[in-house]
C-alpha distance (Angstrom), angle and dihedral (degrees) to the residues before:
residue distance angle dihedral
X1 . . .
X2 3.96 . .
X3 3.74 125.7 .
X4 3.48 130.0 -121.0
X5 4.02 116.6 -84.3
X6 3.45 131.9 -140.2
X7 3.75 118.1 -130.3
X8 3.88 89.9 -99.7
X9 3.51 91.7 49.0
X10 3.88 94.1 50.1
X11 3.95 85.8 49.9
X12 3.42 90.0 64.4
X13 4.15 101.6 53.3
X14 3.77 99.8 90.4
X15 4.00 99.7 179.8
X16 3.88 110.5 120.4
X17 3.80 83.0 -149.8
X18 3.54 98.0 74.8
X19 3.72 134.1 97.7
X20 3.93 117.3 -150.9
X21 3.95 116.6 -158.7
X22 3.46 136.7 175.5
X23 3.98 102.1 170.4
X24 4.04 84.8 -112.1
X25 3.69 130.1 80.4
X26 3.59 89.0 -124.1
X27 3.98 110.0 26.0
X28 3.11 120.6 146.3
X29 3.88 106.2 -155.4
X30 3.83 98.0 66.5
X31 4.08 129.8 179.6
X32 3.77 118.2 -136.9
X33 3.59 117.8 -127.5
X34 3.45 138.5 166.0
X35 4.13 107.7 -153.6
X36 4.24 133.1 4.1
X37 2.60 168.8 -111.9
X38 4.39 86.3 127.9
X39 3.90 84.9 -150.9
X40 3.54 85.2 78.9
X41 3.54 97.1 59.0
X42 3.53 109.9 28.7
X43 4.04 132.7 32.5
X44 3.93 128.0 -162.4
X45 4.14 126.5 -136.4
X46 3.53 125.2 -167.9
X47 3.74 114.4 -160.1
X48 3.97 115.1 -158.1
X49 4.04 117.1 -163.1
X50 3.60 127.3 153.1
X51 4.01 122.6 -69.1
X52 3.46 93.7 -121.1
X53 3.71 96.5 52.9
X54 3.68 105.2 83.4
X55 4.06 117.3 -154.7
X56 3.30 124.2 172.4
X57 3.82 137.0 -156.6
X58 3.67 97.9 -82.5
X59 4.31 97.1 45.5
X60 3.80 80.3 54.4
X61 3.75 99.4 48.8
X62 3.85 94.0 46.5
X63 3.61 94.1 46.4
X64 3.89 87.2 56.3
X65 3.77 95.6 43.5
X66 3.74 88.4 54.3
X67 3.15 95.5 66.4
X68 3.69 85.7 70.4
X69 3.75 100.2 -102.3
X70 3.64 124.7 141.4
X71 3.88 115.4 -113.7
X72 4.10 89.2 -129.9
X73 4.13 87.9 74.4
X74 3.91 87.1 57.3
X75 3.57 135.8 87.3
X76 3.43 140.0 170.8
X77 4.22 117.5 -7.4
X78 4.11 102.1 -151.8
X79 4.55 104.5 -167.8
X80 3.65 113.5 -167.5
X81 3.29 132.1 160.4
X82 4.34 107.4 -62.8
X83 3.83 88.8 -14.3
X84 3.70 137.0 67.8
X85 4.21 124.2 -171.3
X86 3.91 119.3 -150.5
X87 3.45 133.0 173.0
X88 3.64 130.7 -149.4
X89 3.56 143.9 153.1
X90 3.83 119.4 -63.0
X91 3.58 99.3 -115.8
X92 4.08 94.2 53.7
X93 3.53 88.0 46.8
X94 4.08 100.1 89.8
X95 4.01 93.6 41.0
X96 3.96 89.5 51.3
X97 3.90 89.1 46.0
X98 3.95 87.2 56.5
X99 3.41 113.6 39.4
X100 4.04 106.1 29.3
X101 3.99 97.2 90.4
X102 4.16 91.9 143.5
X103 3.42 148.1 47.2
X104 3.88 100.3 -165.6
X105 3.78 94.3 -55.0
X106 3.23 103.9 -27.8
X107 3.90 118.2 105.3
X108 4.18 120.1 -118.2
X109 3.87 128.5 -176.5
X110 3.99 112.0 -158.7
X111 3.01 128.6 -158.6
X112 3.88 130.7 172.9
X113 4.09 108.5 -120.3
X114 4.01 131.2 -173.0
X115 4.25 108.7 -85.6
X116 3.32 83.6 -123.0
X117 3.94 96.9 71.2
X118 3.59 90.3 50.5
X119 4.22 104.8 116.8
X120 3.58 125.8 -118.8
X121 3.96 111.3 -90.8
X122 3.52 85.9 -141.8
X123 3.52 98.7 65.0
X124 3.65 88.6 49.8
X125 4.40 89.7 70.6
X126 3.69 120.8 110.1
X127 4.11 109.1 -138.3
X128 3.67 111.7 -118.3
X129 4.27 107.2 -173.8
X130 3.82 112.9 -167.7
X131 3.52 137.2 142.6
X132 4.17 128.9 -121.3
X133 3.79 137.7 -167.0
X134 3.34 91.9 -117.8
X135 4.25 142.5 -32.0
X136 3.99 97.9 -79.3
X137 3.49 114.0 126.7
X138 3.75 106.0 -115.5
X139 3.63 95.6 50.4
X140 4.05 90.9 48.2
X141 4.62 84.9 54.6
X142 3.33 85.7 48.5
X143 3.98 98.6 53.2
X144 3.73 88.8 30.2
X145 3.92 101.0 52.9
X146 3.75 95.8 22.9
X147 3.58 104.7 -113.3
X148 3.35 142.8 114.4
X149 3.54 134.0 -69.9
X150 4.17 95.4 -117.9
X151 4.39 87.4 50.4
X152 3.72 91.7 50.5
X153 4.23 89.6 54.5
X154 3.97 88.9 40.2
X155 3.85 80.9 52.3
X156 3.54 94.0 48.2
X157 4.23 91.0 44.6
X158 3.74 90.7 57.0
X159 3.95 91.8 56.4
X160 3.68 88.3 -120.4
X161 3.20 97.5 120.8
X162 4.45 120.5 81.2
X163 3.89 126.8 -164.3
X164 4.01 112.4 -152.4
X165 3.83 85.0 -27.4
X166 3.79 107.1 -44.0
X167 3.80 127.7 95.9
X168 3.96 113.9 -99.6
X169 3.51 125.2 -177.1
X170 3.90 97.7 172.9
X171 3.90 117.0 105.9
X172 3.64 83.8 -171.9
X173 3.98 96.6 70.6
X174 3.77 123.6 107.7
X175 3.71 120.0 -116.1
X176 4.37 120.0 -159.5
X177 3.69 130.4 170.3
X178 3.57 124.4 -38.5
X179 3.62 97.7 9.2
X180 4.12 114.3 143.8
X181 3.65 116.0 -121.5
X182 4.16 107.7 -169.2
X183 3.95 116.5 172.6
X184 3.65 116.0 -173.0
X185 4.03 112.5 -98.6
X186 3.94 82.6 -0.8
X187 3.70 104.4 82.5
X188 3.57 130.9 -130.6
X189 4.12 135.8 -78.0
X190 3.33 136.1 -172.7
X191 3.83 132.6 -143.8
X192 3.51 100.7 -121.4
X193 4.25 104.3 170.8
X194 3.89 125.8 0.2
X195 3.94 104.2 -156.9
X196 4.02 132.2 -168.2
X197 3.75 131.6 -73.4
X198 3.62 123.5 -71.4
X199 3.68 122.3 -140.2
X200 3.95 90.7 -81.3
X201 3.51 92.5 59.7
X202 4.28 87.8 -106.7
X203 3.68 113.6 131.8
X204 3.84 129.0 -130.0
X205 3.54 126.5 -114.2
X206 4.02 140.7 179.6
X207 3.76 125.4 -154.5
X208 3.50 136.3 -174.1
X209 3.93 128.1 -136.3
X210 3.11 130.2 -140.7
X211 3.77 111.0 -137.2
């Protein structure tokens, strides 16, 4: 049974043949595939806790890894508010449905649920609406992760920062819509609109956060 890929990984499978699937419309670790039914290569976990315990991506992932599973039979980690989504492989699915009870100390039910429930990613993003000087990369961290200009190119110098999956480490490069921004221990956005000028010439732009 194949493994999860990352995004750089799945850039590098060439065959027109294949079929890559995360469980989400826009997951980024996908498994390749050539025919269906996807229930046979991907399962779906929804993880119930209380609202007013908040988890994030990270309490989730490490409370899966420890139960000594390796992080190439994940996928995508959804958090909302009193659920989490995650997708693994189908034969993983049962042993994470009976033995993850916690996150740290917070309690979780699992329970394995059709892909098809799974929610959008997309409607999981927080709108972010700012305005930039103009579409080159360092300027659009900067607005996006609200810093300033000289920490976005530091970012950018330590390779930490990816453009729609690859490594960039040129301020200079031109962002549009719905390109991926992911900066290492950052999170990722996603240029969702870029608007007209305002009357100081700066231009209008919409992201989207991943929570």
């Amino acid at each position: 049974m194949n493994n999860f890929l990352t995004p750089a990984q799945a850039a590098q499978e060439r065959s027109p043949n294949l079929i890559f699937d995360g469980g989400f419309a826009e997951a980024e670790r996908v498994v390749a595939y050539t025919d269906g039914p996807r229930e046979r290569h991907l399962a779906a976990i929804k993880l119930s806790f209380r609202p007013q315990d908040e988890l994030t991506h990270r309490d989730i992932l490490g409370a899966v890894l420890a139960l000594g599973l390796d992080r190439r039979v994940l996928g995508d980690i959804l958090v909302q508010s009193g659920a989490a989504y995650l997708v693994c492989l189908p034969h993983v699915a049962g042993f994470i449905c009976e033995n993850l009870t916690k996150a740290g100390r917070v309690g979780l039910r699992a329970q394995q649920i059709p892909l098809d429930d799974l929610p959008a990613l997309h409607k999981n993003l927080r709108e972010q609406r700012g305005t930039v000087a103009s579409m080159r990369l360092d300027g659009i961290i900067a607005e996006a992760y609200s810093c300033s200009r000289s920490t976005a190119e530091e970012l950018l110098r330590q390779g930490l920062v990816r453009l729609n999956h690859e490594e960039c480490l040129k301020g200079t490069r031109l962002v549009k819509v719905s390109d991926l921004i992911a900066i290492r221990g950052k999170g990722r956005v996603k240029v969702l609109e870029v608007g007209g000028e305002t009357r100081k010439g700066r231009r209008w732009v919409v992201f989207g956060h991943y929570e």
